[in-house]
MIGU-902034 format. One record per residue (C-alpha): residue number from 1; y, x, z. Coordinates in pm, whole numbers, plus 32768, in hexadecimal, padded with zeros to 4 digits. Example, Ala and Ser with C-alpha at 12.3 -4.5 7.8 and 13.67 -1.06 7.14 Angstrom:
BEGIN
[1 [7E3E 84CE 830C]]
[2 [7F96 8557 82CA]]
//
This chain:
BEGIN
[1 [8000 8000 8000]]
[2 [8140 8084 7F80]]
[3 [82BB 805B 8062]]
[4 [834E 818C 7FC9]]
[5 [8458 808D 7F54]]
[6 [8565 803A 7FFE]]
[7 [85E1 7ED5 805F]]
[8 [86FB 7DE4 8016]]
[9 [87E8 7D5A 80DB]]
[10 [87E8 7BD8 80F4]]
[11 [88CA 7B39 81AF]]
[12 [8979 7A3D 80F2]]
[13 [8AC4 79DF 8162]]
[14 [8BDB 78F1 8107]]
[15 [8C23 78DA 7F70]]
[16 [8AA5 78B5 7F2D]]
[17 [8A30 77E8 7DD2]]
[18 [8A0C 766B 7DEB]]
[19 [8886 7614 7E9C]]
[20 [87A8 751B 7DC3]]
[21 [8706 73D8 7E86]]
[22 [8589 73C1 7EB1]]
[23 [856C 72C0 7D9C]]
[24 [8634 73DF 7CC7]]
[25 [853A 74F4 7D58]]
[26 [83D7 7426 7CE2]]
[27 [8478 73DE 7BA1]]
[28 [84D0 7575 7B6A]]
[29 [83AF 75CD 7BED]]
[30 [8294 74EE 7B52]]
[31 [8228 74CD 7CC8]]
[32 [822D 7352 7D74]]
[33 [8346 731A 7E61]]
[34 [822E 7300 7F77]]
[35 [817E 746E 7F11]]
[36 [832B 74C4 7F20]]
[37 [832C 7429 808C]]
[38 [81FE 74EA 80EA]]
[39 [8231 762E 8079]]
[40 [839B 7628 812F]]
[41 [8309 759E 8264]]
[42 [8225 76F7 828B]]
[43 [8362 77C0 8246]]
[44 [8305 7853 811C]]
[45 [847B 77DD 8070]]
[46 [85AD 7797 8164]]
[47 [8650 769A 810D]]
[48 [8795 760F 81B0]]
[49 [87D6 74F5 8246]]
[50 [88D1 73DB 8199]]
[51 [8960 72BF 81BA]]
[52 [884F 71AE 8264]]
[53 [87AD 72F6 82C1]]
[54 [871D 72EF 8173]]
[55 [8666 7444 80F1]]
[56 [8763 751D 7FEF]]
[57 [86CA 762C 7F2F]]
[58 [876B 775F 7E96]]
[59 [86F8 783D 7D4D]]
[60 [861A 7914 7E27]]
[61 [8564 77FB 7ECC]]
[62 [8531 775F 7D3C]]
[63 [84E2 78C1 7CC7]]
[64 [83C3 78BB 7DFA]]
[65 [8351 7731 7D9B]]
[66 [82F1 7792 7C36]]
[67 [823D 78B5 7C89]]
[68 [816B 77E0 7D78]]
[69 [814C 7707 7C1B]]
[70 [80D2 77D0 7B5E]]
[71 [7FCF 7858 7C54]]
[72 [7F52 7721 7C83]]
[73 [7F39 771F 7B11]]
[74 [7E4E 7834 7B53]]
[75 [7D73 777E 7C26]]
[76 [7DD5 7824 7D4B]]
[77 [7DD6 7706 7E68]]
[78 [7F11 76D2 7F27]]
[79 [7E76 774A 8061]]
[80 [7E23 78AA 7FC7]]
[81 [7F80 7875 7F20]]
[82 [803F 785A 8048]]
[83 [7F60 794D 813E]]
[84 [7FA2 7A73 8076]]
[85 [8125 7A3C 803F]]
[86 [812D 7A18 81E5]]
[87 [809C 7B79 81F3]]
[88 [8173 7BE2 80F4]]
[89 [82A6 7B91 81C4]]
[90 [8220 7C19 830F]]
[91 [81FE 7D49 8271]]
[92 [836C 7D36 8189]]
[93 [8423 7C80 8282]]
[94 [858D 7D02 81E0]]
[95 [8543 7CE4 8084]]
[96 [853C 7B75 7FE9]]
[97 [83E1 7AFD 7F4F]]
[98 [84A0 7A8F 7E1A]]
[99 [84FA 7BE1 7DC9]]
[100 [8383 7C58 7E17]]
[101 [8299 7C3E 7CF1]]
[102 [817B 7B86 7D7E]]
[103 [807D 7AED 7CD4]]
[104 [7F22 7A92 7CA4]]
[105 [7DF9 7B99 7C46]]
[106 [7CDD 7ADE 7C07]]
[107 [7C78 79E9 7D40]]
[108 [7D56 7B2B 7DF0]]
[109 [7ED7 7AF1 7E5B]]
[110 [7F8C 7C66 7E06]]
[111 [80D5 7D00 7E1C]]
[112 [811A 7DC5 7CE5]]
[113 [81CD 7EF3 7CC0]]
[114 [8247 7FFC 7BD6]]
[115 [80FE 80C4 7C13]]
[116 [801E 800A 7D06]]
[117 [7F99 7EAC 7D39]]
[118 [7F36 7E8A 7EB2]]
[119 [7EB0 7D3C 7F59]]
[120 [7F9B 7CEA 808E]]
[121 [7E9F 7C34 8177]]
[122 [7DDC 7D6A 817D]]
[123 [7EE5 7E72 810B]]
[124 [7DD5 7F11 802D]]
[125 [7E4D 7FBE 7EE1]]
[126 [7DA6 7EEA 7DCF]]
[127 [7D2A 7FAB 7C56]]
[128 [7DD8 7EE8 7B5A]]
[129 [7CD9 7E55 7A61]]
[130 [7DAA 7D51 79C9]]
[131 [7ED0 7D8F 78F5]]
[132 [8035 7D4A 79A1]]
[133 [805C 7BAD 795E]]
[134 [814D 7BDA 7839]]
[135 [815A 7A47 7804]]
[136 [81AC 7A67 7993]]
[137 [82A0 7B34 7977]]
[138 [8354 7AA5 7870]]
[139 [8347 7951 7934]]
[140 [841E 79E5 7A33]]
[141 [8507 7AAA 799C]]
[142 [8558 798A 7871]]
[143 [853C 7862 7934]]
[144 [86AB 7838 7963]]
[145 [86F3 77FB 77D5]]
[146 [85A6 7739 77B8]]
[147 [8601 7626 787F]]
[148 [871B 7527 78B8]]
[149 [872D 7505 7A17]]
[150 [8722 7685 7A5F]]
[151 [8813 76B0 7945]]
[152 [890E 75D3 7A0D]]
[153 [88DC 769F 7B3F]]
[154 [894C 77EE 7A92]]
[155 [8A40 76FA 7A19]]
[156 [8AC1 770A 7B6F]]
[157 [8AA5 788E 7B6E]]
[158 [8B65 78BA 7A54]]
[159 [8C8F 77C5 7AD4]]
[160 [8C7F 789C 7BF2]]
[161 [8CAB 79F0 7B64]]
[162 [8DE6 7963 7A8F]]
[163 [8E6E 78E1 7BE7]]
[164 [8FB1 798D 7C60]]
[165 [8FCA 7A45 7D82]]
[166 [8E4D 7A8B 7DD2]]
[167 [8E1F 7B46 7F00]]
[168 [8D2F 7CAB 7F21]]
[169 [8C5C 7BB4 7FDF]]
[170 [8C64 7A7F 7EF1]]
[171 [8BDC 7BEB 7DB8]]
[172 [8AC7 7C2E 7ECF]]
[173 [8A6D 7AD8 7EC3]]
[174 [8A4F 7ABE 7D56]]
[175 [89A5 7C13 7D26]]
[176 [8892 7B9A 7E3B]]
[177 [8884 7A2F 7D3A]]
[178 [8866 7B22 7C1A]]
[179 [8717 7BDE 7C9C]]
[180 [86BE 7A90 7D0F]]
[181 [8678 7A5A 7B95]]
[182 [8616 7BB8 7AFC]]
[183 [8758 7BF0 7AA0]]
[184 [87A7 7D75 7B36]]
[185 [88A7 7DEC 7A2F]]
[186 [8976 7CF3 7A72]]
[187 [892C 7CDB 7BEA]]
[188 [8973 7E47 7BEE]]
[189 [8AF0 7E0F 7B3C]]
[190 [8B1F 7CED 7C5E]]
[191 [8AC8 7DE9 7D74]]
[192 [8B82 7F06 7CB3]]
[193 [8CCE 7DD9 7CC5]]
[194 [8C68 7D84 7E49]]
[195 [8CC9 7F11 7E86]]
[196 [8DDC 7F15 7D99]]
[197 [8E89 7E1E 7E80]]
[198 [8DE7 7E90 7FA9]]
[199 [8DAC 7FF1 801D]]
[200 [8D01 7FA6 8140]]
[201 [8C26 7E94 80F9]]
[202 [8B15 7F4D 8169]]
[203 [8A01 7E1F 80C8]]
[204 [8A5F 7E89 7F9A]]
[205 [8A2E 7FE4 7FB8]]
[206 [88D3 7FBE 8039]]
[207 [886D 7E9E 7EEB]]
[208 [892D 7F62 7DEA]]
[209 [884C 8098 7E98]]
[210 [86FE 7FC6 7E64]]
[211 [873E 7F78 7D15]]
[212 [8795 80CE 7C91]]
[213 [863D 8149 7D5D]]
[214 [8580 8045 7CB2]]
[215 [85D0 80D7 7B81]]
[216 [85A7 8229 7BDF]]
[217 [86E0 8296 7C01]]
[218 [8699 8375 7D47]]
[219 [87ED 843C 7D81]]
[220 [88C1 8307 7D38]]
[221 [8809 822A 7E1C]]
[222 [8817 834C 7F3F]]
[223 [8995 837B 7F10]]
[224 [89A5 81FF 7F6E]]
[225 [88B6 81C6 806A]]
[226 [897F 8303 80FF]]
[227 [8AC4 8258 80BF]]
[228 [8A4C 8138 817F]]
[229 [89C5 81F6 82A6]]
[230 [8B4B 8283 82AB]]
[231 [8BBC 8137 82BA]]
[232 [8ACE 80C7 83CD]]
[233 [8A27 81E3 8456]]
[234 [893F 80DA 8560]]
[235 [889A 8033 843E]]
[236 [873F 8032 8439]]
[237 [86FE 7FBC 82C9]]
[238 [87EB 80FE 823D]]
[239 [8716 81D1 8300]]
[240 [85DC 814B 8278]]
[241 [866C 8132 80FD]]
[242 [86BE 82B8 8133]]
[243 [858D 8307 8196]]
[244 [84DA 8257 808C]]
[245 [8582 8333 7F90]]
[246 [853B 8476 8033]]
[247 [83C0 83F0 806A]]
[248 [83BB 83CF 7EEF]]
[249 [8443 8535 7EAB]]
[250 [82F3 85B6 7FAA]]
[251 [8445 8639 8091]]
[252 [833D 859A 81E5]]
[253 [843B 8611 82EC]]
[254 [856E 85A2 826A]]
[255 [84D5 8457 8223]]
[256 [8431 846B 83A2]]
[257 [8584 84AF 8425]]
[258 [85F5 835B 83B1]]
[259 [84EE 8267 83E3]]
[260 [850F 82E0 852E]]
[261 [8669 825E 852F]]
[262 [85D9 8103 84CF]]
[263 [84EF 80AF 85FB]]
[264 [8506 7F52 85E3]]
[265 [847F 7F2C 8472]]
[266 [831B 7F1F 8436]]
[267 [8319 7FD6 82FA]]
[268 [83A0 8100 8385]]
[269 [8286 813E 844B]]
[270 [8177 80CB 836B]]
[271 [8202 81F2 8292]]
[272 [8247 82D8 83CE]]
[273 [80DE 82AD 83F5]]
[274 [806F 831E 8280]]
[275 [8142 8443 8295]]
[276 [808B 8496 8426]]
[277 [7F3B 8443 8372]]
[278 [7FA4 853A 8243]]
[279 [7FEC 8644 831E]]
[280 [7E98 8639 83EC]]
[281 [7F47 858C 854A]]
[282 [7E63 8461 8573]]
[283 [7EC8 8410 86BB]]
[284 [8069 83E8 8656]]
[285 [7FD5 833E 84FE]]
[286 [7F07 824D 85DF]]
[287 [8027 8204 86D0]]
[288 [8121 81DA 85BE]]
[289 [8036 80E5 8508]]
[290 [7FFA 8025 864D]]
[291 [8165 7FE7 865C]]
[292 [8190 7F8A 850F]]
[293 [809D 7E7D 8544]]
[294 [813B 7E18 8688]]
[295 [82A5 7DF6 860D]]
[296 [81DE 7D1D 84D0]]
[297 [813E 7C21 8609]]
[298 [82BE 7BFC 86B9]]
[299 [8326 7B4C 8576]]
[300 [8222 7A38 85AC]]
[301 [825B 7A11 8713]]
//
């Protein structure tokens, strides 16, 4: 199982994109309003709350609804469906399942990444013998143009972006929408904006830092994950992102140096105990890897 990434920041504030209703969400998602209910119940979307207390979804939770779809499609059964994305977000608490590319491999539910596929009940490291989904992947990333409904809610986007005045924190907004549906180029010029108007908005930073280290653009992402530890030198997820790069680049005790500075995040030391494990100290890999699993149990609690 791979976390040499790092993760986004997702705390969406004021200025956010208009939500969709749960009659809006079955219809975008092929799902019916009651699998919509059901899946929110179990917290695998978040929803707000509206007027009459009524569910309100955003892109991210519709983005998460038609992968669930199109598992189903798959024959996967809900159950399976909705077990593995649970231990998929105890283990990527930070990081949004929307901008996670799970899926189904065979009767299996997988996370898929640029080298690995790795099952995250189990946390095993799959071999790939199917071909990446390309009819999957084009069903996320072209959805928005294929159909009316989600082509009224970029609608909304657009409107937005040709609104006066937009604050760094109304661009973060939009650039976290933007991932929301595989759009990263132009997430990355909405993050890019949120700093232009903002030197300190440290979220940005830290997403415009995950994007570049997505696409492999090491020394970029580093001089902004160090930018944001500048700006907030007490943040755990900066720490982690950091370290994540030099854990990529093989430098093991800079990248120990800063998971330890992010003792609350499970991640940090699952991969605190690789790098013990790599260097022959099974007793620090086994204690790091007990609290990894123990941070993981305080989210359920």
């Amino acid at each position: 199982m791979s976390s040499n990434v790092g993760y986004a920041e997702t705390d969406v504030r004021p200025g956010e994109i208009k939500a969709t209703t749960t009659a809006d969400a079955a219809r975008l998602s092929s799902l019916t309003t009651a699998q919509v209910r059901h899946v929110a119940r179990k917290g695998i979307v978040n929803p707000r709350r509206g007027p009459g207390n009524r569910y309100q979804f955003s892109f991210q939770d519709i983005v998460v609804l038609r992968r669930i779809r199109s598992m189903l499609d798959r024959n996967v059964s809900m159950a399976k469906i909705l077990r593995g994305i649970s231990a998929l977000q105890a283990h990527s608490p930070l990081q949004p399942i929307s901008a996670i590319n799970v899926q189904s491999l065979g009767s299996e539910i997988v996370v898929r990444e640029r080298k690995s596929i790795w099952n995250p009940e189990t946390g095993q490291t799959l071999l790939n013998f199917e071909p990446e989904d390309d009819t999957y992947k084009g069903n996320i990333q072209e959805f928005p143009v294929k159909e009316a409904g989600l082509r009224s809610l970029l609608k909304d986007l657009d409107q937005s972006l040709k609104k006066e005045n937009l604050t760094s924190q109304d661009w973060f907004n939009i650039g976290m929408e933007l991932e929301s549906v595989k759009e990263p180029k132009r997430a990355d010029r909405a993050y890019r904006e949120a700093i232009r108007l903002d030197e300190t908005n440290t979220n940005a930073y830290l997403n415009l830092g995950r994007l570049l280290q997505l696409d492999e653009k090491l020394p970029d992402a580093k001089r902004l994950y160090e930018k944001a530890l500048q700006l907030s030198p007490s943040s755990e997820l900066a720490s982690y992102n950091l370290g994540t790069i030099f854990d990529t680049l093989e430098e093991y005790e800079l990248a120990m140096e800063h998971y330890r500075n992010a003792p609350n995040m499970s991640a940090a030391h699952h991969n605190l105990s690789r790098i013990f494990e790599l260097m022959g100290d099974e007793v620090s890999a086994q204690r790091h890897l007990k609290r990894s699993k123990e941070l993981e149990d305080q989210l359920h609690d």
